[in-house]
VMD Tcl script that draws the C-alpha trace (Angstrom):
set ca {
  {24.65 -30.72 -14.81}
  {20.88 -31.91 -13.49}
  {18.28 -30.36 -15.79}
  {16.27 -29.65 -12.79}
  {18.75 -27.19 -11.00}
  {17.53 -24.30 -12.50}
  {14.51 -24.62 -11.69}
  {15.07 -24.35 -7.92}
  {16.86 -21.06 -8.39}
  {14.16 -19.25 -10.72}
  {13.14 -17.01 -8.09}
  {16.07 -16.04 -6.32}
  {14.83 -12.89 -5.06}
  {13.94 -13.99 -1.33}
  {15.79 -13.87 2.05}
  {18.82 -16.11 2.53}
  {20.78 -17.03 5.57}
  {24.77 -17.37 5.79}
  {25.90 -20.08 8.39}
  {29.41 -20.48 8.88}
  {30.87 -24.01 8.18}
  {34.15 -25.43 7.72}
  {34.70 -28.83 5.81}
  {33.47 -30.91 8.01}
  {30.60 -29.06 9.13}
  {29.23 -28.57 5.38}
  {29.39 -32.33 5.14}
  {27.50 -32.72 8.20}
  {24.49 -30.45 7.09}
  {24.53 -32.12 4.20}
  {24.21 -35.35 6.03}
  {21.82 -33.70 8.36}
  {19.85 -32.36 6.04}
  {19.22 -29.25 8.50}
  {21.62 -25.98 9.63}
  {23.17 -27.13 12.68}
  {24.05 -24.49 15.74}
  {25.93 -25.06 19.10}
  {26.74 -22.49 21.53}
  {28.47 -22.07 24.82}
  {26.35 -19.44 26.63}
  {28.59 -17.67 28.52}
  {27.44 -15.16 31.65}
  {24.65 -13.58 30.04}
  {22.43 -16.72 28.94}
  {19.19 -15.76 28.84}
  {20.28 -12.84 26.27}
  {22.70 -15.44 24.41}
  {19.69 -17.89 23.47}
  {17.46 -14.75 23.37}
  {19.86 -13.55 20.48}
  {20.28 -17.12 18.79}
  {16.86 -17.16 18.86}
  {16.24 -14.18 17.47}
  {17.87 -15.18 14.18}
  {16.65 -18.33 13.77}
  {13.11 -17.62 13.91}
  {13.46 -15.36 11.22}
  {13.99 -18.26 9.02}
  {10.79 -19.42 6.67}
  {9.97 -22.05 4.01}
  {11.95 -21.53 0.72}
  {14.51 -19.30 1.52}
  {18.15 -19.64 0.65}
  {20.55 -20.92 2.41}
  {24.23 -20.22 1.40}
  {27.28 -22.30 3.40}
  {29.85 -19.73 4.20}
  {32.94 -21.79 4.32}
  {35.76 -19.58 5.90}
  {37.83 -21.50 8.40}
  {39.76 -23.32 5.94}
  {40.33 -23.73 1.95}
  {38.76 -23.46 -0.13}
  {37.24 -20.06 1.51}
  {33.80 -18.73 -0.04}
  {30.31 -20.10 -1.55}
  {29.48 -23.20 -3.53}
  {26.23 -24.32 -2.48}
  {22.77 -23.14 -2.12}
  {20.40 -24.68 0.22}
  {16.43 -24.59 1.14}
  {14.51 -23.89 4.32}
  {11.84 -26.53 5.13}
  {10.67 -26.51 8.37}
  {10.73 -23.87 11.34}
  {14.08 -24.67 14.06}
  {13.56 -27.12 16.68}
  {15.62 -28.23 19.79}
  {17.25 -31.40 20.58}
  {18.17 -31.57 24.02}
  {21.37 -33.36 25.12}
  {22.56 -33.17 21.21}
  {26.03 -31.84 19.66}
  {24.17 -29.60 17.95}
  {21.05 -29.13 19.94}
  {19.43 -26.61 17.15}
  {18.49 -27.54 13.90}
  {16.73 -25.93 10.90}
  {15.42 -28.18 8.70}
  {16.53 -28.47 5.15}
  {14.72 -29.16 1.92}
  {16.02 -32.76 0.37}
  {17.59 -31.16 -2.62}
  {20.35 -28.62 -2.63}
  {22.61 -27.31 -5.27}
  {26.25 -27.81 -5.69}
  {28.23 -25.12 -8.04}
  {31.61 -27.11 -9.77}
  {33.52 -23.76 -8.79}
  {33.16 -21.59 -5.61}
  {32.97 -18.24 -5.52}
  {35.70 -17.16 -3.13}
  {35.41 -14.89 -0.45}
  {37.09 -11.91 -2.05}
  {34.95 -12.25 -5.23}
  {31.87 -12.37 -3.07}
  {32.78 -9.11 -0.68}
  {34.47 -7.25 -3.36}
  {34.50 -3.73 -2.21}
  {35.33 -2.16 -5.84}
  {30.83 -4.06 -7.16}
  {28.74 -1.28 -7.16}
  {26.08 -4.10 -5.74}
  {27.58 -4.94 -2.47}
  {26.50 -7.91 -0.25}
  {26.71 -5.08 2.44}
  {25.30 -8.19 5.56}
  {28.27 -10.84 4.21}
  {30.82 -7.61 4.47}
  {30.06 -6.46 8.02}
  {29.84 -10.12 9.52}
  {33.30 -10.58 7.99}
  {34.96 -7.01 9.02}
  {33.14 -6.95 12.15}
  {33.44 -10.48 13.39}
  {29.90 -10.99 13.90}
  {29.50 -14.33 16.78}
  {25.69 -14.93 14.84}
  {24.52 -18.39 14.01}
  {23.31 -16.95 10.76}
  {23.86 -13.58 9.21}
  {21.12 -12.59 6.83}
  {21.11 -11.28 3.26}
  {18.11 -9.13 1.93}
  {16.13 -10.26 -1.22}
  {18.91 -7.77 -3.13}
  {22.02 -9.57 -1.90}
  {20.49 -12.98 -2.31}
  {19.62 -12.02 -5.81}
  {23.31 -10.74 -6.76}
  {24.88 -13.98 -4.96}
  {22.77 -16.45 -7.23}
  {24.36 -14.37 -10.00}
  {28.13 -13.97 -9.10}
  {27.35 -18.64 -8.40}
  {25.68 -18.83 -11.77}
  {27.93 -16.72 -13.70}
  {30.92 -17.75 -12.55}
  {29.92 -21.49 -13.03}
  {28.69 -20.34 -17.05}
  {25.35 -21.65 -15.40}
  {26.36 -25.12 -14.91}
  {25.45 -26.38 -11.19}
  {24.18 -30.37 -10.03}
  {20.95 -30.65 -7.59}
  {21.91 -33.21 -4.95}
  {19.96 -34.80 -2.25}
  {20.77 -34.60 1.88}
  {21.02 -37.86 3.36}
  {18.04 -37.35 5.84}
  {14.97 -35.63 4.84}
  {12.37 -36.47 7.58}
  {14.58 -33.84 10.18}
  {11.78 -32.44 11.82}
  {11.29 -34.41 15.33}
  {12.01 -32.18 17.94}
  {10.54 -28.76 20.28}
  {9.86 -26.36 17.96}
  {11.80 -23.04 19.25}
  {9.52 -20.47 19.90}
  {9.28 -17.25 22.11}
  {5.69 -16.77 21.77}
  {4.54 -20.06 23.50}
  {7.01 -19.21 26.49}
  {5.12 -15.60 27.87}
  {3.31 -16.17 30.63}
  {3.74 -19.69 31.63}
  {3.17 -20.34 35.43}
  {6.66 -21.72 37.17}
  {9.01 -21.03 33.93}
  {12.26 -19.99 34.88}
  {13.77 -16.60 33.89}
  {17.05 -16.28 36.57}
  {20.11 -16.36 34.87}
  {21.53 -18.74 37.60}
  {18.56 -21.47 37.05}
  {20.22 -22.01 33.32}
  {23.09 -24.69 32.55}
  {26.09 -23.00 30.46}
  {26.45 -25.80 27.47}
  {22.87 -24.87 24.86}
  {22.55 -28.14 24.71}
  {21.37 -28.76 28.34}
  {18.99 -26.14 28.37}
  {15.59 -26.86 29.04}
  {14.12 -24.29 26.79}
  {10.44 -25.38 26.89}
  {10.78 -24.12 30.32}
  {12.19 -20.58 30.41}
  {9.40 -17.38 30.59}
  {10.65 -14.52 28.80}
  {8.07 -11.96 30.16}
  {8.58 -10.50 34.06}
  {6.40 -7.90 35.17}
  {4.54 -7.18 31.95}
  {7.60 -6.47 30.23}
  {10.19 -8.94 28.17}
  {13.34 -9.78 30.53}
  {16.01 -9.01 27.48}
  {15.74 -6.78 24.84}
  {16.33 -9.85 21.90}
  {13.34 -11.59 23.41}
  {11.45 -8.71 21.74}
  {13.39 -8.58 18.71}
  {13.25 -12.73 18.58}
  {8.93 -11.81 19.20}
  {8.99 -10.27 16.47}
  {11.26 -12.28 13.87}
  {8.57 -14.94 14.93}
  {5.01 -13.67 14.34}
  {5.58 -10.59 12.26}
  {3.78 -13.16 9.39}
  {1.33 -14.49 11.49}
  {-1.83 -14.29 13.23}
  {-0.74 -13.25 16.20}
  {1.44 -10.58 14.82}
  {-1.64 -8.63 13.40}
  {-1.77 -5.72 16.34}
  {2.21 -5.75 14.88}
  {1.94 -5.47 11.48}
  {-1.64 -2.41 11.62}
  {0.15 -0.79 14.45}
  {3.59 -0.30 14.01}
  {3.81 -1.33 10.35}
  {0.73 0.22 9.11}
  {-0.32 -2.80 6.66}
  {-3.31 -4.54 6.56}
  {-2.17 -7.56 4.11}
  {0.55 -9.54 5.30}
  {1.39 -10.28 1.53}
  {2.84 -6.73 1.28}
  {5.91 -7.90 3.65}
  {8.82 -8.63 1.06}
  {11.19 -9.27 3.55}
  {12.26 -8.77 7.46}
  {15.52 -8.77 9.06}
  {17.27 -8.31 12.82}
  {20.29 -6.60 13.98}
  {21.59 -5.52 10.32}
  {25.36 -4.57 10.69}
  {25.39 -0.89 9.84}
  {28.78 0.77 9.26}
  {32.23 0.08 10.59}
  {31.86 1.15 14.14}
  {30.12 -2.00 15.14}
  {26.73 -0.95 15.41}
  {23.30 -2.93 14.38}
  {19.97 -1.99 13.03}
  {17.53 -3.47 15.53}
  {14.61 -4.42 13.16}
  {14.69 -3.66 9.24}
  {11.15 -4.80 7.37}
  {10.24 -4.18 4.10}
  {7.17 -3.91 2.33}
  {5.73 -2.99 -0.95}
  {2.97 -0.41 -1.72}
  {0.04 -1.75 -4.66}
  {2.04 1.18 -7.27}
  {5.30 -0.76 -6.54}
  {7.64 1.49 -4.17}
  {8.69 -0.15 -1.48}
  {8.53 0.76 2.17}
  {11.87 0.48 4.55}
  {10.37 0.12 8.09}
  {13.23 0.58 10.20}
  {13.12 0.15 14.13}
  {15.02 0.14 17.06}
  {13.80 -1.77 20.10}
  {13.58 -0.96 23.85}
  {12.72 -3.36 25.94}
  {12.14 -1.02 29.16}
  {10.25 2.31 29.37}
  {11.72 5.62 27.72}
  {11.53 9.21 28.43}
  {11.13 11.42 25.88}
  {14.90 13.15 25.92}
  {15.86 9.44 25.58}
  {13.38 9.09 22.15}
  {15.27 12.12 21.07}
  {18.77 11.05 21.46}
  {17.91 7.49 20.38}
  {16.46 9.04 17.23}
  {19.60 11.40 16.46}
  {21.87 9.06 17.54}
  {20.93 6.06 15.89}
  {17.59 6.11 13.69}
  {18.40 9.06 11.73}
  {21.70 7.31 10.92}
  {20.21 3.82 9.93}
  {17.90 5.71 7.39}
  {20.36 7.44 5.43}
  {22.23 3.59 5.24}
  {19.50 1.91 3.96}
  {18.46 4.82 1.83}
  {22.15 4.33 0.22}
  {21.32 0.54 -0.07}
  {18.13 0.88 -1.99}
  {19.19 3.63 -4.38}
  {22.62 1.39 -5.49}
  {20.06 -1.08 -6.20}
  {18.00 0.94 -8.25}
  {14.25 0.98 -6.44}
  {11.75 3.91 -5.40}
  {11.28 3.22 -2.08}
  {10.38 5.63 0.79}
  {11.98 5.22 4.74}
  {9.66 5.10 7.74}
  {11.38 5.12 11.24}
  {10.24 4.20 14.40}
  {11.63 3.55 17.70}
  {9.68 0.84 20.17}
  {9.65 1.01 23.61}
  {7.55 -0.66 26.72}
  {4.77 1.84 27.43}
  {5.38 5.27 28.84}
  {4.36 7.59 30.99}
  {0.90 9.93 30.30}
  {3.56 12.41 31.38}
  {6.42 11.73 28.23}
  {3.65 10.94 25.70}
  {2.17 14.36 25.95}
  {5.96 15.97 26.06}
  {6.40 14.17 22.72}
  {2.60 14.91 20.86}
  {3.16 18.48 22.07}
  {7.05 18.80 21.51}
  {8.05 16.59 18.65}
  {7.85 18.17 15.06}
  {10.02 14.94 13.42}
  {9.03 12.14 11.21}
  {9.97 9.41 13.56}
  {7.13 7.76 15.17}
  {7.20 6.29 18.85}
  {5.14 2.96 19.17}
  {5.19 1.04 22.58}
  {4.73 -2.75 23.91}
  {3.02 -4.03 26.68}
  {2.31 -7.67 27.79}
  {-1.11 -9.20 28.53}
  {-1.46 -12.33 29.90}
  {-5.65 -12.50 29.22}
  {-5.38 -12.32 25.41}
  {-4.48 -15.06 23.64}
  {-1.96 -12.52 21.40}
  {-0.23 -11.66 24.85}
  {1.55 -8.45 23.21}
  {-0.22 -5.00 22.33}
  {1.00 -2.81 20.02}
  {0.51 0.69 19.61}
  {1.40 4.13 18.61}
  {1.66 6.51 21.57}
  {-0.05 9.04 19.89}
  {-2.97 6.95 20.20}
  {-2.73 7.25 24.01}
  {-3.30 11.00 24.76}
}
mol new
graphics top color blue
foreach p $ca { graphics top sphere $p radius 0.5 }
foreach p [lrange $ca 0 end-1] q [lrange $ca 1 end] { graphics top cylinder $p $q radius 0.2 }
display resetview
């Protein structure tokens, strides 16, 4: 056992990532030194690299990355590895996008198989590995709240009687390439945004080049969502975080998560964030995202149908894991109408709040964010 191991795992309560590898593919990354993705993009392109997208730019420095070996034996988790860098693209490349890895990683002796790890009969479930297992989630990663990270750290390190080696990737400097970003790709003159324009292999998509805004709004829902997973933490997600999130200091964000698996059914929490209030509770900011304008019968059903339902799941989550926490819900939409915003201030007696989006080419933060209340 390297002295040093423990010592990268002495925080463990942070976001992790699962990507799915097999035995070759584990090698690889650790060759790589980076999470490697590939996809075939099928009809709907522009919302298949919208959605890959999405989840990789939620990734940040220092969170965990744990190899989810399932395609062949042995089947589970052995290794834990460390964000370094924000994904770039590679064109023309197996494996056109990369997340860079830190150069150490640690190896368990024993894995913790799959049925230890999703054992339905733990109090503690890792609720995000269960539902991309049961549901057959296509993701390039699935993420794990600070929670689940947390309890997979201890199933590794008590199952191993805390013995684990750090190892080093082969490559370290794996950083030369486009950084991915949705931000930098609103409002460019001549990008393309036409389904037909884009090749079908990833890897020969010229991604630098495709505009994800039309007519002031987004052109696929999961460019919004991917918006988001981008620059919630950052400058230009300040109208983001005081509007919609209420908080002032970007140090209260804990964590923040896209399309969280909720239930058996199949369905997906949008946007998840949470935060933490100066006596300690934490704040569950839960959202679901329209790209295109809503009426307010559709903010209704949208809120019966799906927000009210997402609350009472992640109020379950946080009470097995033992916090005081209070649930805000929201439900974000492109601007409406004068008309459907006073329908709603006069109407509505809930405690879900309706925010809107609308693009803005002449600021340099391009998106405005506010609640609609703010409007009358």
């Amino acid at each position: 056992m390297h002295s040093r191991c423990s010592e990268f795992l002495s925080n463990p309560f942070t976001t992790s990532h699962l990507p799915i590898v097999d035995a070759c593919s584990i090698e690889l990354m650790k060759k790589e030194g980076a999470i490697l993705i590939r996809a075939q993009l099928g009809k709907q392109k522009l919302k298949t690299i919208a959605d890959i997208l999405s989840d990789v730019l939620s990734v940040r420095k220092g969170h965990f990355v744990f190899p989810w070996r399932t395609k062949d034996k042995p089947i589970g988790f052995q290794y834990i590895f460390f964000i370094k860098e924000k994904p770039i693209f590679i064109q023309e490349q197996e494996y056109p996008i990369r997340i860079p890895l830190e150069k150490y990683y640690v190896e368990f002796p024993q894995l913790v198989e799959e049925d230890e790890a999703l054992d339905l009969w733990r109090r503690k479930l890792l609720w995000n590995a269960i539902g991309k297992k049961s549901l057959g989630r296509g993701r390039s990663l699935t993420h794990q709240t600070p929670w689940e990270t947390k309890e997979l750290v201890k199933l590794l390190w008590n199952k191993n009687n805390g013995k684990c080696f750090l190892k080093e990737t082969e490559k370290s400097n794996n950083n030369s390439g486009i950084p991915l970003s949705i931000h930098s790709q609103i409002c460019i003159n001549e990008g393309i945004n036409d389904n037909e324009e884009i090749p079908e292999n990833l890897s020969e998509v010229p991604v630098n080049k495709i505009r994800w805004d039309k007519n002031g709004k987004f052109i696929v829902e999961k460019a919004l969502e991917a918006w988001i997973m981008e620059n919630i933490d950052t400058p230009i997600g300040n109208s983001f975080r005081q509007k919609v999130l209420e908080l002032n200091n970007v140090n209260q964000i804990m964590s923040f998560h896209n399309y969280l698996p909720f239930g058996v059914q199949g369905a997906n929490i949008d946007v998840v964030v949470f935060s933490k209030k100066e006596n300690g509770t934490i704040v569950a900011h839960i959202l679901e995202l329209k790209k295109d304008e809503i009426k307010y019968k559709d903010f209704r059903k949208y809120e019966r149908e799906e927000i009210n339902k997402y609350a009472k799941f992640i109020e379950k989550f946080l009470e097995v894991y033992g916090e005081n926490f209070i649930i805000k819900k929201g439900i974000l939409s492109y601007k409406p109408s004068i008309k459907e915003i006073k329908k709603y201030v006069r109407d509505y007696k809930g405690d879900t709040d309706w925010f809107y989006y609308e693009i803005n080419c002449e600021i340099e933060e391009k998106i405005i964010f506010d609640n609609v209340k703010n409007l009358v």
